[in-house]
BAMARVO-351116 format. One record per residue (C-alpha): residue number from 1; x, y, z. Coordinates in pm, 1 decimal, decimal comma. Each point is the difference from the previous one (the first is absolute). Layout:
% residues N
[atom NUM [X Y Z]]
...
This chain:
% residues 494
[atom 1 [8857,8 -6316,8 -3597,0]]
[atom 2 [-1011,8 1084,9 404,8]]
[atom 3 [-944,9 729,5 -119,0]]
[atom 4 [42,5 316,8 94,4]]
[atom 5 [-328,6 174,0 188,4]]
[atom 6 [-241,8 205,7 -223,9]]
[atom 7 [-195,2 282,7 136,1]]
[atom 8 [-386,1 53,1 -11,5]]
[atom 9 [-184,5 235,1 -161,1]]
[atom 10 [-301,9 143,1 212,1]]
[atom 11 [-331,5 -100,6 -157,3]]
[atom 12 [-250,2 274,0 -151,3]]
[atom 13 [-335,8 -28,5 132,4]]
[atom 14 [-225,3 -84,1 -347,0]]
[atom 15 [-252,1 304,0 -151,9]]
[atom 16 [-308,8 -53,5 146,1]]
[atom 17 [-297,7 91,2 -257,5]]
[atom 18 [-244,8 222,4 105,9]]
[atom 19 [-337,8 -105,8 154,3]]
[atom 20 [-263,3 14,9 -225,6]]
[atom 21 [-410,2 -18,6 149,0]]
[atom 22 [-208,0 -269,5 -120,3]]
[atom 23 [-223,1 146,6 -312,0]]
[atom 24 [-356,0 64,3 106,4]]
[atom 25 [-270,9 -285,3 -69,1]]
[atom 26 [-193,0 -255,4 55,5]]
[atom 27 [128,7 -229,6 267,7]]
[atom 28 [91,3 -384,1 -134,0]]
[atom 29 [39,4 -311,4 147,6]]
[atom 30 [433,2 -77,6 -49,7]]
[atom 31 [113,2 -298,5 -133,2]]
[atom 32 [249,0 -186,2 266,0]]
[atom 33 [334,5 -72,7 -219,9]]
[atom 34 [282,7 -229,4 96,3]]
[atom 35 [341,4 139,1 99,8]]
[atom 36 [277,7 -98,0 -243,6]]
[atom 37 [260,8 158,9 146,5]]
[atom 38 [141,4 -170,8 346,3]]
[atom 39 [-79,5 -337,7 -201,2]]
[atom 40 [229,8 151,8 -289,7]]
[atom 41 [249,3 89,0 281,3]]
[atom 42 [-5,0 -372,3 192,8]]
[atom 43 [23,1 -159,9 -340,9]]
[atom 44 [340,9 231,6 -85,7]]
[atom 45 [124,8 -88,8 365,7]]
[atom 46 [-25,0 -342,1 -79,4]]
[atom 47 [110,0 -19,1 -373,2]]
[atom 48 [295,4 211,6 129,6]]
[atom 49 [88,1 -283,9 269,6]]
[atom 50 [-18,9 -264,2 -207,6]]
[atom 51 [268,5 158,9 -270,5]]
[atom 52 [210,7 64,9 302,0]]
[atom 53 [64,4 -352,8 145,5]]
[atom 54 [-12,3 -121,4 -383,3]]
[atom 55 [316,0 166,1 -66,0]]
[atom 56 [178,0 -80,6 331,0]]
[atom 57 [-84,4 -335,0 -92,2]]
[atom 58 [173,9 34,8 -382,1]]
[atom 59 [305,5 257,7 162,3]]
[atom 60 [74,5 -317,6 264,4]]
[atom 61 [2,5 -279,2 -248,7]]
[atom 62 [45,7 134,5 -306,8]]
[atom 63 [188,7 261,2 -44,0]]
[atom 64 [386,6 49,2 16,2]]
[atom 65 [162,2 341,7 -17,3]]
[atom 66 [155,8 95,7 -368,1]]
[atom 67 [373,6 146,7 47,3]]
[atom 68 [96,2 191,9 -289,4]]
[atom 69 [331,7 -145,3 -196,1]]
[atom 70 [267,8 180,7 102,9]]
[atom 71 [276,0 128,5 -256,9]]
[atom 72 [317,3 -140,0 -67,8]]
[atom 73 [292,7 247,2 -20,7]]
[atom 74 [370,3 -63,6 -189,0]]
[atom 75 [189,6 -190,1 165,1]]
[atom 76 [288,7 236,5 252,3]]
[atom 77 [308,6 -143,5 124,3]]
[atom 78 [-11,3 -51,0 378,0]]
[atom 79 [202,4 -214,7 127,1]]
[atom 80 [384,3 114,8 111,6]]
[atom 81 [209,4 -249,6 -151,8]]
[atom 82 [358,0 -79,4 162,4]]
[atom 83 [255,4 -200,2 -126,2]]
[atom 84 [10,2 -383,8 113,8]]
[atom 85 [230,7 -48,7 268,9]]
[atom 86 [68,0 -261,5 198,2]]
[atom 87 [-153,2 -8,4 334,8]]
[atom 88 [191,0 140,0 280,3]]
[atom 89 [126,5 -257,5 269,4]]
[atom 90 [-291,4 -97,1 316,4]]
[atom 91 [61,2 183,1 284,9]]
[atom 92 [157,6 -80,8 311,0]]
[atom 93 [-178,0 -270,4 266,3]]
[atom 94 [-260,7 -119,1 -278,6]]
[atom 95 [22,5 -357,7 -67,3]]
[atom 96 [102,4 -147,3 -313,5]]
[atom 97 [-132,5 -258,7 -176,5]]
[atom 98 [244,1 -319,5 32,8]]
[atom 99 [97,8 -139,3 -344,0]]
[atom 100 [-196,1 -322,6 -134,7]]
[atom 101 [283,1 -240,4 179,7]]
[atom 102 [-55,5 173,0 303,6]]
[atom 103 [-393,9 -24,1 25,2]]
[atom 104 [-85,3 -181,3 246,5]]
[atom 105 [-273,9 -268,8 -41,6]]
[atom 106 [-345,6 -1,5 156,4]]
[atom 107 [-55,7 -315,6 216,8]]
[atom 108 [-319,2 -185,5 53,9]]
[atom 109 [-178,9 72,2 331,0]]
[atom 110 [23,0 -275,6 241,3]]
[atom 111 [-338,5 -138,2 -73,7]]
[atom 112 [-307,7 130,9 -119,1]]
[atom 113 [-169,7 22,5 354,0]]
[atom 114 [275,8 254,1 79,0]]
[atom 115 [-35,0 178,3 -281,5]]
[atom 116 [-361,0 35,9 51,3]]
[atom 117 [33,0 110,1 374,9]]
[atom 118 [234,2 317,2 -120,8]]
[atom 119 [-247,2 122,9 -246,6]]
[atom 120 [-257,5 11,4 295,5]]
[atom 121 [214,2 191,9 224,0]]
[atom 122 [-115,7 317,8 104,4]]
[atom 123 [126,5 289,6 -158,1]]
[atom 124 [75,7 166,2 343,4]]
[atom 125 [239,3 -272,5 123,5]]
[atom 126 [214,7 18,3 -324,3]]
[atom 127 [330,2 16,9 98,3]]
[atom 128 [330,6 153,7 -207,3]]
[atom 129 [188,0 -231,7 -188,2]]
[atom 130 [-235,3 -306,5 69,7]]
[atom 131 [-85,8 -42,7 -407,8]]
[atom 132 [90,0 -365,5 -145,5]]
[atom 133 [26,6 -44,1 -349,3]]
[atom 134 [-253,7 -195,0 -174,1]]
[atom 135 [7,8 -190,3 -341,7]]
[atom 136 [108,2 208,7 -305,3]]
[atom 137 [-195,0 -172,3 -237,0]]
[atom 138 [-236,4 285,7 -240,1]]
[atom 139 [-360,8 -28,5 115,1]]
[atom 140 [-256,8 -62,4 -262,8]]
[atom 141 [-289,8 233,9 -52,9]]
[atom 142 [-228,0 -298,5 -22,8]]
[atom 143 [-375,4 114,6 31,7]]
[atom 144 [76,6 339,4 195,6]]
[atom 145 [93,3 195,6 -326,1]]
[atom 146 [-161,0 0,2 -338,4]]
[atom 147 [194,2 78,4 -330,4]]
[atom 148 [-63,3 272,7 -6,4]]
[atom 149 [-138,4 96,7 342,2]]
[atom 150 [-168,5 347,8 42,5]]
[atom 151 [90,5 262,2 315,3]]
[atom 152 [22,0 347,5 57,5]]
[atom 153 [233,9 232,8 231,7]]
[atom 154 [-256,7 166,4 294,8]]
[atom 155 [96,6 233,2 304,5]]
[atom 156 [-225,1 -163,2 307,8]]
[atom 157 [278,7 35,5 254,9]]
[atom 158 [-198,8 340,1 178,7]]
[atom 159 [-340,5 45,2 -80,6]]
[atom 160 [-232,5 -292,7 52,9]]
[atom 161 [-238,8 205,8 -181,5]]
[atom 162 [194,9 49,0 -291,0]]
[atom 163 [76,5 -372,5 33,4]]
[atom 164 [-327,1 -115,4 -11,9]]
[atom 165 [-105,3 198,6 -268,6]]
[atom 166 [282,9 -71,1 -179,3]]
[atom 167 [-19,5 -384,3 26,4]]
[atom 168 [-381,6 -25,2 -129,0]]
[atom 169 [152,2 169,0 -297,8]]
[atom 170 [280,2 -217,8 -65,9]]
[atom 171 [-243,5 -326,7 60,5]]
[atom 172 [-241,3 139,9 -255,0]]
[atom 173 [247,1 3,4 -227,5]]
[atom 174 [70,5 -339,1 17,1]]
[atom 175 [378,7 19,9 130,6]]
[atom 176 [103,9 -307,1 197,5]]
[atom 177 [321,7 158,9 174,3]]
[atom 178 [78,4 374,4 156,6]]
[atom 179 [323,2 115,8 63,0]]
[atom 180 [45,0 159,7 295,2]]
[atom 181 [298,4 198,4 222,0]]
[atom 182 [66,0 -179,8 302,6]]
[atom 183 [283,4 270,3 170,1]]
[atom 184 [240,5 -101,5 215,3]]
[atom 185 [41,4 334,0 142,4]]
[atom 186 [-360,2 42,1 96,7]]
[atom 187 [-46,4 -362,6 143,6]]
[atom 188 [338,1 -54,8 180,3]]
[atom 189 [88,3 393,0 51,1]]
[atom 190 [20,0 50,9 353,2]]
[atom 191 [278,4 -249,3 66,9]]
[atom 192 [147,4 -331,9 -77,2]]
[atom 193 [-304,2 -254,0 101,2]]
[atom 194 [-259,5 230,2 76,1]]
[atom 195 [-293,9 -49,9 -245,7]]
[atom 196 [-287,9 196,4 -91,8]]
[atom 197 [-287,6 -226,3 -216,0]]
[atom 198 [-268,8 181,1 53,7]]
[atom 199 [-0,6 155,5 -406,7]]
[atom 200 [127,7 -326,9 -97,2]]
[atom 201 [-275,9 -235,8 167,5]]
[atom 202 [-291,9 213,8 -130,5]]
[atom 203 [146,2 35,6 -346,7]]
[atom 204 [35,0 -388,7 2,6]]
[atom 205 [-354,4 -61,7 99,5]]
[atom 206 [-165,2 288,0 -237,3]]
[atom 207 [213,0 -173,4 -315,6]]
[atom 208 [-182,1 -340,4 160,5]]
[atom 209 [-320,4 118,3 -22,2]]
[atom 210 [56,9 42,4 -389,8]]
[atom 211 [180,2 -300,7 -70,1]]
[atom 212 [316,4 139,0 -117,5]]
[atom 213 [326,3 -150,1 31,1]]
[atom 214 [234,2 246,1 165,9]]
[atom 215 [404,8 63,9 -169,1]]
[atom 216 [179,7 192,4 263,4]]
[atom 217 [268,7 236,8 -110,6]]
[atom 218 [253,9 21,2 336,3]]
[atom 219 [248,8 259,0 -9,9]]
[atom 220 [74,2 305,5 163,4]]
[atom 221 [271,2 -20,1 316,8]]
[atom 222 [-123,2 187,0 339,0]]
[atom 223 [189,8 237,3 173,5]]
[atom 224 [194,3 -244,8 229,6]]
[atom 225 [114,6 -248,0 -308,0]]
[atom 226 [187,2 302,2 -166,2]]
[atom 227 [55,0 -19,8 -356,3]]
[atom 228 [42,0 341,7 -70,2]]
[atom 229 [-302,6 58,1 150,0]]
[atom 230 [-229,8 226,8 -35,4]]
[atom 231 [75,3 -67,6 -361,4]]
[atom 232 [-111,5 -396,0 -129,7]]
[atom 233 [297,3 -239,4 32,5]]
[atom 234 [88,6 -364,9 116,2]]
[atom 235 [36,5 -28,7 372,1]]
[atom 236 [344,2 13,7 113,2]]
[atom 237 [-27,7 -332,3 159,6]]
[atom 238 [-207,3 -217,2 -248,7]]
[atom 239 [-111,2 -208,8 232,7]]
[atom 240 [-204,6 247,1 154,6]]
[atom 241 [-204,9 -6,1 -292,5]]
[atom 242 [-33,7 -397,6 -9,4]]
[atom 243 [-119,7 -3,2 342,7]]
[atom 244 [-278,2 236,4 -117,4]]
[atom 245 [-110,5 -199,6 -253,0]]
[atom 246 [-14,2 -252,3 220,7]]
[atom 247 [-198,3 148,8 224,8]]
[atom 248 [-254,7 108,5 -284,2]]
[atom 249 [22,0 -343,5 -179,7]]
[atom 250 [-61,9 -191,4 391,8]]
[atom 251 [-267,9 239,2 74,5]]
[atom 252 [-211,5 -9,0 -380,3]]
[atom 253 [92,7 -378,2 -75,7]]
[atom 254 [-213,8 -67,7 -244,2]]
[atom 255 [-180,8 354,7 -80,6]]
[atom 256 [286,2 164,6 -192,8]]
[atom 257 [77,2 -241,0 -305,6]]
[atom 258 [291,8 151,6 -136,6]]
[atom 259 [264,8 246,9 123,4]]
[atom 260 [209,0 294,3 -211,2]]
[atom 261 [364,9 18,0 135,8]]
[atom 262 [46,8 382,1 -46,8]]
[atom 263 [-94,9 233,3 -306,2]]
[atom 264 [258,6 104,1 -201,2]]
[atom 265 [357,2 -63,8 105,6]]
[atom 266 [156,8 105,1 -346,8]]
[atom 267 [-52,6 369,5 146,8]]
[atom 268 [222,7 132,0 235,0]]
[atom 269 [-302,6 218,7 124,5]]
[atom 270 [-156,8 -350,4 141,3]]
[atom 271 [333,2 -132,6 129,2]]
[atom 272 [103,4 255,1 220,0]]
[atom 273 [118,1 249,3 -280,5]]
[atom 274 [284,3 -246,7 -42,5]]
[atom 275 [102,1 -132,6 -318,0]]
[atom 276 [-225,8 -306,6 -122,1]]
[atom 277 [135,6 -348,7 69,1]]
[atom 278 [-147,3 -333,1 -125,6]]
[atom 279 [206,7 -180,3 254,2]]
[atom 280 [-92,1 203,3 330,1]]
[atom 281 [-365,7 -63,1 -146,1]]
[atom 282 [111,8 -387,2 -34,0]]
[atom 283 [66,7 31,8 377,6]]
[atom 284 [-301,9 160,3 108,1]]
[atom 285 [-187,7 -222,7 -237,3]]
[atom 286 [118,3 -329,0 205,3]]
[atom 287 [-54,5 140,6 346,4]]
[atom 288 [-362,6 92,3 -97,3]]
[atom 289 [-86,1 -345,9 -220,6]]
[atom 290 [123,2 -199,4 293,0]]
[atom 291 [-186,7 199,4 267,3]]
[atom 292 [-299,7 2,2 -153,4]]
[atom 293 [0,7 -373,1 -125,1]]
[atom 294 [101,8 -118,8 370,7]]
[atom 295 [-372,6 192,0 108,7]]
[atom 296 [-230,4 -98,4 -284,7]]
[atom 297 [170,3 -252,5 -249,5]]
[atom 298 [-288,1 37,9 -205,7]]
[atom 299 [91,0 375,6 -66,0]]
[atom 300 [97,1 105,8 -365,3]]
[atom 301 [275,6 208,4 23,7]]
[atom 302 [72,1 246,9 -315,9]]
[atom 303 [302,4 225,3 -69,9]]
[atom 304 [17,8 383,5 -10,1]]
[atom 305 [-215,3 170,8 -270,6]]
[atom 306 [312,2 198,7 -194,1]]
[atom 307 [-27,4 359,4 -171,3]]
[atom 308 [-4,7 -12,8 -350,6]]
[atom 309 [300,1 259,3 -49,9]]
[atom 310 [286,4 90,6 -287,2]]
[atom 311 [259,6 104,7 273,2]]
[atom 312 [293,1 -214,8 109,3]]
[atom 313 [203,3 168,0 298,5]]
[atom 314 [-12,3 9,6 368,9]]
[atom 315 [-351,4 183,1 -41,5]]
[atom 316 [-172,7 -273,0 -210,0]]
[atom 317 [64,9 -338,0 -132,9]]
[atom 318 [-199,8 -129,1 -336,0]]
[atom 319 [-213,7 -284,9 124,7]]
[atom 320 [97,1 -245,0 -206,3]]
[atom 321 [354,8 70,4 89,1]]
[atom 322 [-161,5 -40,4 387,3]]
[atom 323 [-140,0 -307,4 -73,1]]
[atom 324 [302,1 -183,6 -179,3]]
[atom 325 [193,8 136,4 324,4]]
[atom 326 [-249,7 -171,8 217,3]]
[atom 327 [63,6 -376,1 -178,2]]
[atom 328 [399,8 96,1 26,7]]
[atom 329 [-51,9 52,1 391,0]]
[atom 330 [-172,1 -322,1 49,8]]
[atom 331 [-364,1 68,4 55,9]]
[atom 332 [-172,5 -237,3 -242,6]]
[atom 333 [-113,7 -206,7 294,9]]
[atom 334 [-124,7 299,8 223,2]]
[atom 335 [-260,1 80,2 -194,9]]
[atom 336 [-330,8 -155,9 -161,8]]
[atom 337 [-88,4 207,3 -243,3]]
[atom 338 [139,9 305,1 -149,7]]
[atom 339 [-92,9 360,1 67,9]]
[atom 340 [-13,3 237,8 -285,9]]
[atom 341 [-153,2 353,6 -98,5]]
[atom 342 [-162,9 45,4 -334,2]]
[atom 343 [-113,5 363,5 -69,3]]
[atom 344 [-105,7 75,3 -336,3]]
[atom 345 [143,4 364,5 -68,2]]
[atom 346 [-134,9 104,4 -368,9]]
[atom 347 [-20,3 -318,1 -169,4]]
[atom 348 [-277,4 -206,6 -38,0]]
[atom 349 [13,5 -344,5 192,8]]
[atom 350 [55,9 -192,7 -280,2]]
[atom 351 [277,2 157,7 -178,4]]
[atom 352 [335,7 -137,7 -11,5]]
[atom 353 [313,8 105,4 199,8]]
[atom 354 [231,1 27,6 -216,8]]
[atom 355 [-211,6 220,6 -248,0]]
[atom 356 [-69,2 223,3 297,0]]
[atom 357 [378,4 64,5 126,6]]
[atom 358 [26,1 101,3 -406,0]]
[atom 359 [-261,4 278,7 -35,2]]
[atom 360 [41,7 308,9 191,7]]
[atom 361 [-379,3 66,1 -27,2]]
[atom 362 [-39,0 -331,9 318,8]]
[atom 363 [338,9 -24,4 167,3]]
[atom 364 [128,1 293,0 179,5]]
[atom 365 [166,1 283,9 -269,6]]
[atom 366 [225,5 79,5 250,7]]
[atom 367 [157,7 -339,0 30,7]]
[atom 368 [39,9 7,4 -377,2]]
[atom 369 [202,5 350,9 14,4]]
[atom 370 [245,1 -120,8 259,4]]
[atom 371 [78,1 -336,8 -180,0]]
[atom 372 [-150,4 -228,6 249,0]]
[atom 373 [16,2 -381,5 -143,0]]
[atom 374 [-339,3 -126,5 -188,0]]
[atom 375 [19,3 -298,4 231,7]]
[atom 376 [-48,6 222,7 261,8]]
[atom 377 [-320,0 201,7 -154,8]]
[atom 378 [-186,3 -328,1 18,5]]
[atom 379 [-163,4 109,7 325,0]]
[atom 380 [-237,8 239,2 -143,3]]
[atom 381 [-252,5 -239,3 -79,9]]
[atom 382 [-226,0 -295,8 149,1]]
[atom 383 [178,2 -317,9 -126,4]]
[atom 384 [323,9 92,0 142,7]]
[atom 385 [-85,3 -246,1 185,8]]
[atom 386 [86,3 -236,9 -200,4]]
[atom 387 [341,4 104,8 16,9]]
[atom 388 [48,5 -60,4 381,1]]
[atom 389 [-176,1 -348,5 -66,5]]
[atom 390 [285,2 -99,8 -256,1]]
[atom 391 [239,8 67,3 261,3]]
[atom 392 [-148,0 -249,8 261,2]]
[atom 393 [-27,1 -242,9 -308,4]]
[atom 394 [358,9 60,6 -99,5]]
[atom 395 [73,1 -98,6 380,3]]
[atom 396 [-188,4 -330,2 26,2]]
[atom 397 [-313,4 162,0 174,2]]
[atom 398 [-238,1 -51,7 -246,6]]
[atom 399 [-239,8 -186,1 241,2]]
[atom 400 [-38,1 284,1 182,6]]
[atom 401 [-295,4 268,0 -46,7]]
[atom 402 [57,8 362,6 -74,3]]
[atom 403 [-263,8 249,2 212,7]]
[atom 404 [-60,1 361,4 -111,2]]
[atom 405 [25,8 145,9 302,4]]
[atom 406 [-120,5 379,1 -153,1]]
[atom 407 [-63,1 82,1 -369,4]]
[atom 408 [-241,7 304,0 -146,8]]
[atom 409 [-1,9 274,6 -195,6]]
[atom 410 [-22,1 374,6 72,6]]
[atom 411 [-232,5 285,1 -56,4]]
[atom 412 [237,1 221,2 137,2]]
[atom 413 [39,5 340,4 -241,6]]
[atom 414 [93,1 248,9 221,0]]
[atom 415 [183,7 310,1 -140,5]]
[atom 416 [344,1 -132,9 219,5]]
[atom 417 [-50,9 -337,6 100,8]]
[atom 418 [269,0 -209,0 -131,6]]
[atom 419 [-252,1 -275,8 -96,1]]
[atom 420 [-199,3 275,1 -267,2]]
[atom 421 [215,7 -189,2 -272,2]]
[atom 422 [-168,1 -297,2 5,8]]
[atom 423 [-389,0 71,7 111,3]]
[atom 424 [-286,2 -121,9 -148,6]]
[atom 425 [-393,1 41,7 36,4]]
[atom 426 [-225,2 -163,4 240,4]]
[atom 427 [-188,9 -183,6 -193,8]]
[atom 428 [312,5 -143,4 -196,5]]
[atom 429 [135,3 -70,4 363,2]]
[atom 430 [-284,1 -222,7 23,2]]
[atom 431 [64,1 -193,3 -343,3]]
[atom 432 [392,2 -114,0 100,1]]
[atom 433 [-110,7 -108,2 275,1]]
[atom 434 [-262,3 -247,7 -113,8]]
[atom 435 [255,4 -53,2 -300,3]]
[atom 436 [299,7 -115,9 199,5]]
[atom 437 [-219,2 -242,5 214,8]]
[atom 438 [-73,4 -129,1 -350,1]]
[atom 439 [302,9 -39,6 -102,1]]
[atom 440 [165,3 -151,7 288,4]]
[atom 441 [-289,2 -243,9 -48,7]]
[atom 442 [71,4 -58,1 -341,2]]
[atom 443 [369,1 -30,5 -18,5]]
[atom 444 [178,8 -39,9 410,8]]
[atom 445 [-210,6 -298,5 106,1]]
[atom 446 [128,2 -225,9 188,1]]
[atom 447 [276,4 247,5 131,2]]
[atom 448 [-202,5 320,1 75,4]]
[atom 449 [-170,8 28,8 362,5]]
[atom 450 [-163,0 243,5 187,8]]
[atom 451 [21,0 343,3 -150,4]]
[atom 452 [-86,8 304,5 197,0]]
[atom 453 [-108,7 344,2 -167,3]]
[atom 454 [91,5 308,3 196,3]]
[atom 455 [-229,3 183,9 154,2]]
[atom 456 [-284,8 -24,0 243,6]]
[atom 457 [107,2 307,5 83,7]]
[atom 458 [77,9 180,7 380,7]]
[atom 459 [-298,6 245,0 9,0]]
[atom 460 [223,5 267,2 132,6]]
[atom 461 [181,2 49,2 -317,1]]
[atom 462 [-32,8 265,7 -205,3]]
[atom 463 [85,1 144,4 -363,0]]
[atom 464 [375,4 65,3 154,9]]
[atom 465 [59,2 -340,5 59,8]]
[atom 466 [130,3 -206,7 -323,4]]
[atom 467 [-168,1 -304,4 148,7]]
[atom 468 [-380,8 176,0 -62,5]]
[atom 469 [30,3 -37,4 -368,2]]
[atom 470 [103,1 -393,5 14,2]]
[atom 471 [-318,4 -86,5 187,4]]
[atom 472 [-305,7 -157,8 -183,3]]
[atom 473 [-226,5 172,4 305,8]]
[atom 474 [35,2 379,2 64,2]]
[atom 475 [151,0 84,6 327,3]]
[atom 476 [-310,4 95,3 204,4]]
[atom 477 [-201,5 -4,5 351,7]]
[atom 478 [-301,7 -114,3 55,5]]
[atom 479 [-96,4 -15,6 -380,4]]
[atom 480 [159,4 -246,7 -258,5]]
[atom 481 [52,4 107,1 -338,4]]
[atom 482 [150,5 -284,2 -197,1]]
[atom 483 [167,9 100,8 -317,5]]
[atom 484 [-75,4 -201,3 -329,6]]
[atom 485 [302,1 -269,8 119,5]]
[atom 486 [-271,1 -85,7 222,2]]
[atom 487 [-252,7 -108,1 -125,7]]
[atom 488 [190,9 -158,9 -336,8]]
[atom 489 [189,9 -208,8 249,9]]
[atom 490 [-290,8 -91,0 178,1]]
[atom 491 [-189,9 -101,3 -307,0]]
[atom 492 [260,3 -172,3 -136,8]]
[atom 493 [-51,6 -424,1 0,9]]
[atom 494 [239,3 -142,1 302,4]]
């Protein structure tokens, strides 16, 4: 989800009438008169002073900038459709998943006192392959989460300006949760073991000064771990990445309340442009659930957020195709609650999938010329979620909650963007929004949990980055300039 000087004109002295001698006659006694004028001037001053701080008053409380509705143009086929193959075979010296008879099962710690003295170990003694396994069992949201629970996506990582400003925003909003990058690469990039907190410790107390519970998205493999690095892939030892998470989970016990494994595995862009797989996921999935659990069993730890997207091959996978591979590979016990994405694309919030993958006018046109399946068009609206919760029904995980990890729409009409097809105006930006919270409300309770709208946006993007037209603040420094998503979600009862 950036006044130009005016010259002066020299001033022309005034005429100056000539001087005319008093007329001739008898000298009088003058009347003294009073001087209106510098008491005409003070009073102006004044009166002028007073309108002044009147309307600073009324611009700070009162008023809220009107953004013009922008138009909405005929839908354009965009997205390069291949034919659905089947995924190549994993690469060489990546583990596998091992089938469901070959999983092994977590044991109980010793005792509890154990237990509790590895979640207080330092994060600078963790050692390599020192993770035990901890109980399987789903964790229950209890009081942590609401149905639905409100959050937002922020970029505090740099700028502890930009942080703080940002945070007083999302608090008087009335959001409970921000979702926020925690990168491996930056924290754990000079080598194996050697950790830099400094962004993360200041973040972590800024979000504690405005009472915000903290999801941390972990991802992104340094140098050392490989992965196809510099591109964003798994680690090519997943362990490496457990014992990270370990180290984060040891050092934050407590102050992070719920973890993201990863964002977006069913693209081979975010898996080390190699072709998607549900059960390398599955593997990573474990490592991290256990490490993370062993550190701060209190942790709530939530699958990958998938891409909504039409293309099956070794570039994409269809989420729910991702998800069904997931329960196949064994990771119903690995995770305790379900990550999904929900962006709107055209449609309103409330209309239904299936009449959305029919009409060219809301699902992509291009998807209709090259034949892909209606059960595949699904994704271009808001309750395709719905579809990925059917699937952890149809698998015995109905207990479970689903969390929409990312879900907006776009204002994004740019003469070549590929996202032009489906933009819409600010101010009916705004309206989905408070519409899907109302929804979700109305028709996902008990199931529904936290739900985080994308963005509070990185003030160094600009009108070239797709991501400037998702947020609901413009991109900006020092200023803020919410857009009507604002402050509708903001007013909108909680």
């Amino acid at each position: 989800m950036q006044g130009q000087p005016s010259g002066q004109t020299p001033q022309t002295p005034p005429n100056r009438p000539e001087r005319v001698p008093p007329p001739v006659g008898p000298v009088r006694k003058q009347t003294q008169r009073t001087n209106w004028l510098p008491i005409l001037f003070g009073g102006g001053i004044a009166l002028a002073l007073v309108c002044a701080v009147a309307f600073v008053i009324y611009s700070f409380f009162f008023f809220k900038p009107e953004v013009p509705q922008e138009e909405v143009v005929e839908v354009t086929p965009t997205l390069e459709v291949v034919k659905f193959a089947q995924p190549a075979q994993p690469v060489a010296n990546v583990p596998a998943a091992p089938s469901k008879e070959e999983q092994p099962q977590a044991p109980q710690p010793e005792n509890a006192q154990a237990q509790e003295q590895n979640a207080e170990q330092p994060a600078a003694e963790t050692q390599p392959g020192t993770i035990q396994l901890v109980d399987d069992s789903p964790q229950q949201a209890g009081p942590l989460m609401t149905s639905p629970d409100y959050g937002i996506h922020a970029f505090l990582y740099w700028r502890p300006e930009v942080a703080e400003r940002d945070l007083q925003l999302i608090e008087d909003a009335g959001f409970a949760w921000v979702k926020q990058e925690f990168p491996w690469r930056e924290i754990e990039g000079a080598s194996k073991g050697i950790f830099n907190w400094d962004n993360t410790d200041r973040m972590l107390d800024q979000i504690e000064k405005h009472n915000l519970k903290v999801l941390a998205r972990v991802g992104v493999q340094p140098a050392w771990a490989g992965g196809g690095f510099p591109e964003i892939g798994p680690p090519d030892n997943y362990q490496d990445y457990g014992d990270f998470l370990f180290a984060l989970a040891s050092r934050y016990k407590g102050r992070i309340q719920a973890y993201q494994i990863w964002n977006e595995p069913n693209l081979s862009r975010e898996w080390g442009e190699r072709p998607p797989s549900p059960a390398e996921y599955t593997e990573l999935l474990k490592i991290a659930y256990n490490s993370i659990k062993q550190a701060d069993p209190n942790a709530l730890i939530i699958s990958a957020g998938l891409a909504p997207t039409t293309r099956n091959d070794h570039v994409a996978m269809p989420d729910t195709h991702f998800v069904q591979g997931l329960y196949d590979a064994g990771a119903q016990p690995y995770f305790d609650m379900l990550g999904v994405h929900g962006a709107g694309y055209k449609a309103p919030p409330e209309m239904d999938p299936g009449e959305i993958a029919r009409d060219p006018n809301f699902s992509n046109s291009g998807d209709h010329e090259a034949g892909v399946p209606e059960e595949l068009r699904r994704i271009y609206g808001f309750r395709h979620v719905e579809d990925v919760r059917d699937i952890m029904v149809r698998n015995g995980d109905a207990d479970k909650r689903v969390v929409v990890l990312e879900f907006g729409w776009t204002t994004d009409n740019r003469e070549n963007s590929p996202y032009r097809w489906h933009h819409i105006g600010e101010q009916r930006q705004g309206e989905y929004f408070v519409r899907a919270f109302q929804y979700a409300k109305d028709n996902w309770q008990p199931w529904i949990g936290l739900m985080t709208v994308i963005y509070m946006p990185d003030p160094d993007w600009t009108r070239d980055d797709e991501q400037w037209y998702w947020s609901i603040v413009v991109p900006r420094w020092p200023d803020a300039w919410p857009r009507p998503a604002y402050w509708m979600i903001k007013d909108m009862p909680k």
